[in-house]
DRENPA-512378 format. One line per 10 residues: number of its first residue (from 1); for each residue z negated, y negated, x of C-alpha. Coordinates in steps of 0.1 Angstrom, whole numbers, plus 5000, padded with zeros to 4 digits. Layout:
N
NUM = Z Y X; ...
This chain:
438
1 = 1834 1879 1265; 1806 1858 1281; 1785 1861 1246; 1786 1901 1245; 1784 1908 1284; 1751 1881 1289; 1732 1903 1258; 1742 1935 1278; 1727 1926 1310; 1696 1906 1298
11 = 1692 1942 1278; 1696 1963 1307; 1671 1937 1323; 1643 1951 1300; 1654 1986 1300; 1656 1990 1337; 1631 1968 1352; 1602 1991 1341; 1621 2025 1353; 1628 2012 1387
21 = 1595 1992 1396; 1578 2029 1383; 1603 2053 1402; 1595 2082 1422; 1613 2103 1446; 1620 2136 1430; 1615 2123 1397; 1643 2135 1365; 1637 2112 1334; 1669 2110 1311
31 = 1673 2072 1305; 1698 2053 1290; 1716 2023 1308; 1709 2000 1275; 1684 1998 1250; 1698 1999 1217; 1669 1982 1197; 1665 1954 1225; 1703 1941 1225; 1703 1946 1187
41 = 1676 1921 1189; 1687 1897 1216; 1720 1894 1192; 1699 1883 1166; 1681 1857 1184; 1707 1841 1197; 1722 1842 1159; 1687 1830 1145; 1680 1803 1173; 1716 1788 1165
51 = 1712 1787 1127; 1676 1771 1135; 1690 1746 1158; 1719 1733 1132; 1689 1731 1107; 1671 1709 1128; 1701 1684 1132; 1710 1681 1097; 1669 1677 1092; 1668 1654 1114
61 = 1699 1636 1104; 1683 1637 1065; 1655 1618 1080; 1674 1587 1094; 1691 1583 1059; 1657 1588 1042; 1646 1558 1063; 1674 1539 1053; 1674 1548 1016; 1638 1538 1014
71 = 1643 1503 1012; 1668 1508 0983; 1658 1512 0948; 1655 1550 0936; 1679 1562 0919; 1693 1592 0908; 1713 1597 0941; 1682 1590 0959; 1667 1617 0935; 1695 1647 0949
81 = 1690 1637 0985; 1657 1645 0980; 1658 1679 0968; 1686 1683 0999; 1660 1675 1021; 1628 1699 1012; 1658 1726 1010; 1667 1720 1045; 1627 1714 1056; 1624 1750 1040
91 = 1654 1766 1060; 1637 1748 1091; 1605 1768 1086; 1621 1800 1077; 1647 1802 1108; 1616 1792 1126; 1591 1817 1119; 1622 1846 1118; 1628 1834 1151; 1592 1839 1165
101 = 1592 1872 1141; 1623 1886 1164; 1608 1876 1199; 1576 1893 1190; 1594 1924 1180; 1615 1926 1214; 1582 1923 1234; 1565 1951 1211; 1599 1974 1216; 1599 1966 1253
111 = 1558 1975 1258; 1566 2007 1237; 1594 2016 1262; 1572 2009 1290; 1540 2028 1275; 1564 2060 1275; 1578 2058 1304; 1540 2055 1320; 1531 2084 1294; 1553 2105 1308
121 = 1542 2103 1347; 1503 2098 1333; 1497 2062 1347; 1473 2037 1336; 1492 2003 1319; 1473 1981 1345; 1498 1956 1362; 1527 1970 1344; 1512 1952 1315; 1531 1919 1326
131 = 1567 1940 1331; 1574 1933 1288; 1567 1895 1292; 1581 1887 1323; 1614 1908 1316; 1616 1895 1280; 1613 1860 1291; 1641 1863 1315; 1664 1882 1287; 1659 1855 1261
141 = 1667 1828 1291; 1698 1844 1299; 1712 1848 1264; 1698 1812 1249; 1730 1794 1259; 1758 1813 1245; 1775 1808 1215; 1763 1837 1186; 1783 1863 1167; 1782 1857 1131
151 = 1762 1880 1112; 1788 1907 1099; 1802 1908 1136; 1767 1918 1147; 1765 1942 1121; 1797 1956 1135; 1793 1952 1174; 1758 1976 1166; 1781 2002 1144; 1806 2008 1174
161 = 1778 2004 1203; 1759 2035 1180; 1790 2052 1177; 1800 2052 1217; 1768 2059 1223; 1771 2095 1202; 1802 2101 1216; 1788 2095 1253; 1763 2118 1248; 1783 2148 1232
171 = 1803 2143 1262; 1776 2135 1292; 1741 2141 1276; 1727 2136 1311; 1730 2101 1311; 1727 2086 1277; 1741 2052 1276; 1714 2041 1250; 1680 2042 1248; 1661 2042 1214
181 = 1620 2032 1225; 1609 2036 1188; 1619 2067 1181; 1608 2079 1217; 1574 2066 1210; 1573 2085 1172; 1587 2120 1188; 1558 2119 1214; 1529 2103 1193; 1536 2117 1159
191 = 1520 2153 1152; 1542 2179 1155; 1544 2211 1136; 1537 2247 1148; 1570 2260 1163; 1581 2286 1137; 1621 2292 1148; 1614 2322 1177; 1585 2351 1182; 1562 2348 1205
201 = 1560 2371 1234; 1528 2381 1223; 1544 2399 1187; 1575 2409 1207; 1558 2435 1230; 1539 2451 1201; 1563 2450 1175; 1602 2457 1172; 1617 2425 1170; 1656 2427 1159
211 = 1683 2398 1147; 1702 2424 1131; 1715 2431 1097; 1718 2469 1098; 1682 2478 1093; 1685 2500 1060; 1719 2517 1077; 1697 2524 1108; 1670 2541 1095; 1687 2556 1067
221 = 1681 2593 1064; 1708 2611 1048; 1691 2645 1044; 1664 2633 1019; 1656 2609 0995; 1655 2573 1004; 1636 2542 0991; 1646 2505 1000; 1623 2484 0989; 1629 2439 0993
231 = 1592 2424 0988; 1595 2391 0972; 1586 2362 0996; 1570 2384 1025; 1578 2366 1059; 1561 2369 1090; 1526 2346 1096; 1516 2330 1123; 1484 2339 1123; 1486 2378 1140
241 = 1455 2388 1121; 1471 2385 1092; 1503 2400 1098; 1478 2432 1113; 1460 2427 1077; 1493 2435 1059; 1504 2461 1083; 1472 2484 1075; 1474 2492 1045; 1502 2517 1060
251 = 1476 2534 1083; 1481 2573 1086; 1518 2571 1071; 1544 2579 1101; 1560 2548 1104; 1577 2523 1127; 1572 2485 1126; 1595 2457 1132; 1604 2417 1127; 1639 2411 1113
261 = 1653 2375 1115; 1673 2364 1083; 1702 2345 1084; 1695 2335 1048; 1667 2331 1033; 1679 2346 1000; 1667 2374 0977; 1701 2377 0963; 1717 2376 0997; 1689 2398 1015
271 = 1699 2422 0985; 1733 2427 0995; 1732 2428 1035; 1701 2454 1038; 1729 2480 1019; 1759 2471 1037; 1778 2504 1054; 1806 2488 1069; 1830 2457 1070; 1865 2461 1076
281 = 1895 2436 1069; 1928 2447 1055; 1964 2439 1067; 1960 2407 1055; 1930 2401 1071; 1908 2401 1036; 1869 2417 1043; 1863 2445 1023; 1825 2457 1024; 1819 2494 1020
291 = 1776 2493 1009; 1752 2522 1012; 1748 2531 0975; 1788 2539 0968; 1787 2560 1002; 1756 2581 0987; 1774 2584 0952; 1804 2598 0966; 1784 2623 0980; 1767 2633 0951
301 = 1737 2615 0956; 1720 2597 0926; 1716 2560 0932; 1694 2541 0911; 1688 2500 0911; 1654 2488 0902; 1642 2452 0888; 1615 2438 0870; 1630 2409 0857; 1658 2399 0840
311 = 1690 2412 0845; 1706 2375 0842; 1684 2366 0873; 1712 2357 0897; 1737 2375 0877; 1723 2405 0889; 1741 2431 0865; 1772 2421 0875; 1769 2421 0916; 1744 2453 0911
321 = 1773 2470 0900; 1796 2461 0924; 1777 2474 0951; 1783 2509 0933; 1747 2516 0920; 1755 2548 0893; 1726 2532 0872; 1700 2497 0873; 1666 2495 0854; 1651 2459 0845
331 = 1628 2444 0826; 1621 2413 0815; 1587 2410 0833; 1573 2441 0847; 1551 2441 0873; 1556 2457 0903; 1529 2488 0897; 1549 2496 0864; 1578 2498 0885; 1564 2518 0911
341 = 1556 2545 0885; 1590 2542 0873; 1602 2552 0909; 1574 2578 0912; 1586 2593 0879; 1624 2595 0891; 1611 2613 0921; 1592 2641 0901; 1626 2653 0896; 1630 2678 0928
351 = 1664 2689 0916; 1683 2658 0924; 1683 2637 0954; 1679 2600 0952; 1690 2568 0969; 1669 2541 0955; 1666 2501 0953; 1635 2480 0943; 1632 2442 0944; 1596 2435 0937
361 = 1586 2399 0921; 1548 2400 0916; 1548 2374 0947; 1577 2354 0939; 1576 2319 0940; 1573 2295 0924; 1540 2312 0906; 1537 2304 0867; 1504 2288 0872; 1517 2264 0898
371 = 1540 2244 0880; 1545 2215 0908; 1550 2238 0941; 1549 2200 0965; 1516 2187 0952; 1492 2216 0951; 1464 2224 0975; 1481 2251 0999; 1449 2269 1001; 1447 2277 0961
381 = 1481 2293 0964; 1474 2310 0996; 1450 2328 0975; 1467 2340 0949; 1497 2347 0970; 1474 2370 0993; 1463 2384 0966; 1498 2396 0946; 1514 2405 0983; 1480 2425 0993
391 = 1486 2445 0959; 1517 2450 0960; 1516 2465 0998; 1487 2485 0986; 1511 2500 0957; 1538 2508 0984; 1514 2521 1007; 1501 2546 0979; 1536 2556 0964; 1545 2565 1003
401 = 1513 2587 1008; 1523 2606 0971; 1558 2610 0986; 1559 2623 1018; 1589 2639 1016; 1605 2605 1010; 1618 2581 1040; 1609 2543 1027; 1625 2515 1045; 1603 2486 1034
411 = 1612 2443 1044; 1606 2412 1031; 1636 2395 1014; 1627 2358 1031; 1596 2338 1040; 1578 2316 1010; 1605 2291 1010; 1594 2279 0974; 1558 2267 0978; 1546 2237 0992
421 = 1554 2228 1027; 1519 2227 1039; 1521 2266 1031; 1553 2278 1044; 1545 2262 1076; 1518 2291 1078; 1550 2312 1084; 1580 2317 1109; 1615 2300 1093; 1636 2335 1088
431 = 1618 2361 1100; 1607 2387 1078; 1584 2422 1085; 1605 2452 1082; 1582 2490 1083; 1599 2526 1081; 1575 2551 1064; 1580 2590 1063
């Protein structure tokens, strides 16, 4: 018992020392009541220290015999005790330096737990500097005459204390009962990226900003023809002025504008929730989905699907046709102006009203020219992705000023989840523009 509790308390030694000698009244700092890192270490010293120790007598036992065997003739016993003997001088020297290699690493783990702590009230190091020495010094007293774990036992001991630990804190995060310096140190040192999860206050108040999945359904208009449109990879920026750049191409088309927050960030997903109805479950409790397009065909409404890739993308023909579309147009690469003449083609027809789907792809990642979406500069395919969003907007924009008569419910299927990291971090994770024309 001795050889785990003296580890414990010489670790708590370290961990506390510092957090009491800098306490203030009023103060709330989470700590926990060990340091994980520190008792691994102190484990492994004593483990070390004995190993080096037993070394040391056998080496020093060697050398008694070497004196002896000296005055003998050499033979080839003489020859093997030799080769014995640099083995164990070896051994020496490696225990040795691990040994110093292991004390050095406490006192750097203990001055990093003590540098955060004084980070987080501002202070200057000054006398506190001596707190790792002095506190170290006293752990590695305390634990230097008890008898080590061997090595899988340690190994084990560190597996349970991790796993109580994570348990603990489910249970009482309030008071950890470990504390992990290193990875303190790297969470408040390290450089952190933009936060991208929620809107800001700022796009809140100007914008409609919605988490739900009924968008289409809400500003569906029954009594005319309606155009849903998914534009490939067009999330919401964190830069404002360039959400207000993609936003203007709209100007002097009625219109409302919104953010929508995805759950998934999925084309083929986005594809089927902006046309759901209604969800209901059956006596035996099995959802059935009613989606927009069957509701308009059984009212006599023409419903039209429209693509321009390939129909094997996803398995689109077959879940297309599930969702009760009375006819789907793809190509195998069209771009998106060819299919907006398509659509402005169907709607020359006065005589039949129109419920109709379009999945643009001009901007869809990843983009044939680059090949390797991690190692590119983010600033090349910022360009061209400008570019092919800014003329396909431009294309909607001008297909919704020819068709006045037409309500268009226009969102972006997901952020650019495909492209290199530096690039999506430009973006919020799951939220997506939605704008209501006509």
């Amino acid at each position: 018992m001795k050889r785990l509790l003296y580890p414990l308390i010489a670790c708590a030694l370290i961990t506390i020392a510092p957090f009491l000698l800098t306490f203030e009244n009023g103060q709330d700092i989470v700590r926990g009541l060990f340091d994980y890192e520190i008792f691994g270490l102190l484990l492994l010293i004593v483990f070390v220290k004995e190993k080096l120790l037993n070394t040391f007598q056998a080496k020093s036992t060697d050398e008694k015999e070497s004196s002896k065997k000296r005055r003998c003739p050499i033979t080839s016993g003489m020859t093997v005790f030799c080769n014995l003997f640099n083995i164990r001088s070896y051994r020496f020297l490696t225990y040795a330096a691990l040994l110093v290699i292991l004390v050095i690493a406490l006192i750097a783990i203990a001055w990093i737990d003590l540098q955060n702590l004084l980070a987080i009230k501002g202070w200057n190091t000054g006398w506190y500097g001596f707190l790792p020495f002095v506190s170290c010094g006293l752990a590695i007293a305390m634990v230097w005459q008890i008898n080590p774990f061997k090595f899988n036992n340690i190994c084990f001991i560190l597996f349970v204390a991790l796993i109580l630990h994570l348990e603990a804190y489910n249970q009482y995060a309030a008071q950890p009962l470990a504390q992990f310096p290193t990875i303190d140190y790297l969470e408040r040192t390290v450089s952190k990226p933009p936060q991208r999860d929620s809107i800001p206050e700022e796009l809140a108040k100007k914008f409609i900003v919605t988490d739900s999945a009924s968008i289409t359904k809400n500003y569906i208009d029954t009594t005319r023809n309606n155009i849903i449109i998914l534009v490939e990879s067009w999330g919401v920026p964190l830069d404002t002025n360039r959400f207000t750049r993609d936003i203007k191409f709209f100007e002097g088309i009625p219109q409302k504008i919104g953010i929508h927050h995805r759950m998934y960030s999925r084309t083929h997903t986005a594809e089927r929730e902006d046309l759901i109805y209604k969800i209901k479950r059956d006596s035996t409790r099995r959802r059935d989905t009613t989606f927009l397009p069957k509701v308009f065909s059984d009212a006599g409404v023409k419903t039209t699907f429209l693509f321009g890739g390939d129909s094997l993308e996803h398995r689109r023909f077959k879940y297309i046709k599930n969702i009760g579309f009375s006819e789907a147009f793809y190509g195998k690469d069209l771009s998106d102006k060819v299919i907006a003449h398509k659509i402005d083609s169907i709607l020359a027809d006065t005589t039949q009203k129109r419920f109709i789907a379009w999945t643009t792809r001009d901007s869809k990642f990843p983009m044939l020219e680059f090949s390797d979406i991690y190692n590119i500069n983010p600033d090349a395919i910022d360009s061209a992705y400008s570019e092919r969003l800014t003329q396909t907007l431009k294309t909607i924009a001008s297909l919704a000023r020819k068709h006045p008569e037409t309500r268009f419910i226009v969102q972006g299927d997901h952020n650019p989840i495909l492209s290199p990291i530096k690039f999506q971090e430009r973006f919020y994770k799951r939220w997506v523009p939605f704008i209501i024309l006509n």
